[in-house]
C-alpha positions as CSV (number, residue, x, y, z in Angstrom):
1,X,89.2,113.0,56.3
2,X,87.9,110.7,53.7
3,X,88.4,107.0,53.3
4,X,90.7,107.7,50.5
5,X,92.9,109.8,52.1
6,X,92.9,107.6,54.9
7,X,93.9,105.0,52.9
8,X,96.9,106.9,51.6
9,X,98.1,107.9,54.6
10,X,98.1,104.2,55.7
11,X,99.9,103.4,52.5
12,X,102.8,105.7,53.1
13,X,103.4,104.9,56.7
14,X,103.3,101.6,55.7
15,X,106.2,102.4,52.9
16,X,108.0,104.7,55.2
17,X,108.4,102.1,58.2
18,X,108.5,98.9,56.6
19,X,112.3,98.8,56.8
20,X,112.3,100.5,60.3
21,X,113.0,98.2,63.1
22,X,114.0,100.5,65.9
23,X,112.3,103.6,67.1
24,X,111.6,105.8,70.1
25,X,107.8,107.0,71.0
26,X,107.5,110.6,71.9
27,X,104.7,112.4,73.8
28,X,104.8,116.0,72.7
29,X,102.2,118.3,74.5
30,X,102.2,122.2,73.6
31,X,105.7,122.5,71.6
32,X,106.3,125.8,70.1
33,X,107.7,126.1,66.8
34,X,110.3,127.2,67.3
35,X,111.4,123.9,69.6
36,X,109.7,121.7,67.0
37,X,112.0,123.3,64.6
38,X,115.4,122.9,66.8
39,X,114.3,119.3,67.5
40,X,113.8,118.6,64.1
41,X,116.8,120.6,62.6
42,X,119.7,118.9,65.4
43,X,118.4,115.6,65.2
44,X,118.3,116.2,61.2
45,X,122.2,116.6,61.4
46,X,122.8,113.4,63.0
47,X,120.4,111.4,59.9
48,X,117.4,111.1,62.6
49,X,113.6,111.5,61.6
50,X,110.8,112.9,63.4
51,X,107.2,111.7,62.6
52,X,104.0,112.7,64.3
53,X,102.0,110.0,63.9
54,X,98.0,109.3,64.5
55,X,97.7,106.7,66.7
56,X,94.5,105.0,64.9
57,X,96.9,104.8,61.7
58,X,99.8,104.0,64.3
59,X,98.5,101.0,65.9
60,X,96.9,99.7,62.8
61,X,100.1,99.7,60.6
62,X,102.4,98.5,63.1
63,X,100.4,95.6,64.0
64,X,100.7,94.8,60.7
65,X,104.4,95.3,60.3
66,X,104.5,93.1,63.1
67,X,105.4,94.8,66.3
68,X,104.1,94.5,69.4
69,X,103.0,97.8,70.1
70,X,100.0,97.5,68.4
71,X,96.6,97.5,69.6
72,X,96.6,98.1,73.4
73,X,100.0,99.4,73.5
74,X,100.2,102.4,76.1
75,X,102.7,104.1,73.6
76,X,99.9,105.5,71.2
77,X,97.5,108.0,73.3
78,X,97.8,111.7,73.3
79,X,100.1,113.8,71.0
80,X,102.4,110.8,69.2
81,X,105.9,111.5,67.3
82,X,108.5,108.9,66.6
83,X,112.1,109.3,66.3
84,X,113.9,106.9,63.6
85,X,117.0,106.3,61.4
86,X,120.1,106.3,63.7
87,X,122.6,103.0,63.1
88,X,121.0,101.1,66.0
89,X,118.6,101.7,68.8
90,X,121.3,102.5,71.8
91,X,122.9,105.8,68.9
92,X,119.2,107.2,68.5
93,X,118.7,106.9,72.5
94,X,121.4,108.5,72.9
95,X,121.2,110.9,70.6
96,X,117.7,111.8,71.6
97,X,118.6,111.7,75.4
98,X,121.5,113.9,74.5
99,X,119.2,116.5,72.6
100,X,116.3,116.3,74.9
101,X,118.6,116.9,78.5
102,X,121.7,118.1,77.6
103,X,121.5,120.7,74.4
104,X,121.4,124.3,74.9
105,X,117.8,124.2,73.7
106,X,116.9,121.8,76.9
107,X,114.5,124.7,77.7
108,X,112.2,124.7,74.7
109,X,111.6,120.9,75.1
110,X,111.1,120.6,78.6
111,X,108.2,119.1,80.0
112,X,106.8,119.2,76.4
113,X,108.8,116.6,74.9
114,X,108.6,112.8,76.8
115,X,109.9,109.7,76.0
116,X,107.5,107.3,76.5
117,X,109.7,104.2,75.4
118,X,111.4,102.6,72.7
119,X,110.5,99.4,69.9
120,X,113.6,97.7,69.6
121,X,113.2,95.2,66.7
122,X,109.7,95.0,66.7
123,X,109.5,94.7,70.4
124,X,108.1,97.5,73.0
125,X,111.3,98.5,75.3
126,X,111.3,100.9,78.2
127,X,113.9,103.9,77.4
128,X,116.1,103.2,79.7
129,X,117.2,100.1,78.6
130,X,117.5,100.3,75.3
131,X,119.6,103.7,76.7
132,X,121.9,101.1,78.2
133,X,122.1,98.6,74.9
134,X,125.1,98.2,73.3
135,X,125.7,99.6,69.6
136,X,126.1,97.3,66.9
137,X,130.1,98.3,67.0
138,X,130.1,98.1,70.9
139,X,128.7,94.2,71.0
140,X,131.1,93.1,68.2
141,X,134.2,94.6,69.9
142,X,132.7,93.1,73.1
143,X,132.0,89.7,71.8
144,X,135.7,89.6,70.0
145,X,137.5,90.9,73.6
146,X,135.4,88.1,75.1
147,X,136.8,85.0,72.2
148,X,140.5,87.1,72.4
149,X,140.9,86.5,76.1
150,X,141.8,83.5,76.6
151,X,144.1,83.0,73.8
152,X,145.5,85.8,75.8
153,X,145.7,84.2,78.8
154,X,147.1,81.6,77.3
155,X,150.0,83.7,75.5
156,X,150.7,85.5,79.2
157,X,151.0,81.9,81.0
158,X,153.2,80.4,78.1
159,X,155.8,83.4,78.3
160,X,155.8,84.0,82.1
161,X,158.1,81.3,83.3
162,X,160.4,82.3,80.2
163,X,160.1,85.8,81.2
164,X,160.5,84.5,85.3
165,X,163.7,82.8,84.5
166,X,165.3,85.5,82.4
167,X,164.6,87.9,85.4
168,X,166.8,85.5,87.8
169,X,169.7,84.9,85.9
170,X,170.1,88.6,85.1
171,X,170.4,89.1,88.5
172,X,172.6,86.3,89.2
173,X,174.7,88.1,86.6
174,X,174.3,91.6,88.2
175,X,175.4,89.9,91.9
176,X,178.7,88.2,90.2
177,X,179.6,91.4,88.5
178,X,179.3,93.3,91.7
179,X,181.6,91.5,94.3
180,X,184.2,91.7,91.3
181,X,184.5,95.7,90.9
């Protein structure tokens, strides 16, 4: 390959993940085509991009870009694809976990596709955490339960004595009507 080309294919990767923060590493060893093609096709349908990668251009661009996978990162030997482009880094996890364990092409990818981790805003992650992160939707609704609690607390232990005392004189009230009929 010559230096130009080289240099263009730097220049693209360069365009094509400089607004990428989150991404999963794949090692894929002796995938057929016909799994290449249902990878790529179901994980099309949910707005997720496949990209094999070499990891000379790899390590060089995203040290560039900034993460810290670069250089001696363990993510870049072998075979190298990258998955991209879901909402947050917890969807595409999932998503890929789901494809990759659970689809009814599980067989195709099996021991041909790993994970071998994640880069969660720049920085390396091991897969199963970033399996475990929150979406973006989950940690909002999580952080406004968590501010909505107390004030709900607080709205309980205002109206239980109220509701207590209502309680007793109804059946004060039920206990006089009785003896009477």
């Amino acid at each position: 390959m010559s230096k130009y080309v080289k240099g263009m294919e730097i220049e693209t990767l360069r365009k094509e993940f400089s607004s990428v923060r989150d991404l999963v590493v794949l090692g894929v060893s002796k995938l057929t085509c016909e799994g290449n093609h249902s990878l790529r096709s179901s994980l099309r349908k949910k707005k997720i991009s496949l990209r094999m990668l070499k990891n000379t251009f790899a390590r060089k661009v995203f040290t560039e870009l900034g993460y810290k996978a670069g250089q001696d990162s363990k993510y870049f030997t072998g075979m190298t694809m990258v998955a991209y482009g879901a909402s947050s880094v917890s969807e595409l996890c999932r998503e890929l976990n789901g494809e990759l364990l659970t689809s009814k092409n599980k067989a195709l990818y099996k021991d041909k596709v790993q994970v071998k981790g994640a880069i969660v805003d720049g920085q390396s992650m091991a897969f199963d955490i970033a399996l475990k992160m929150p979406s973006r939707e989950e940690a909002i609704a999580n952080v406004a339960g968590m501010v909505l609690a107390p004030a709900a607390r607080l709205a309980q232990l205002i109206t239980s004595p109220g509701s207590t005392v209502a309680g007793q004189i109804k059946q004060v009230g039920e206990k006089a009507e009785a003896p009477a009929a």
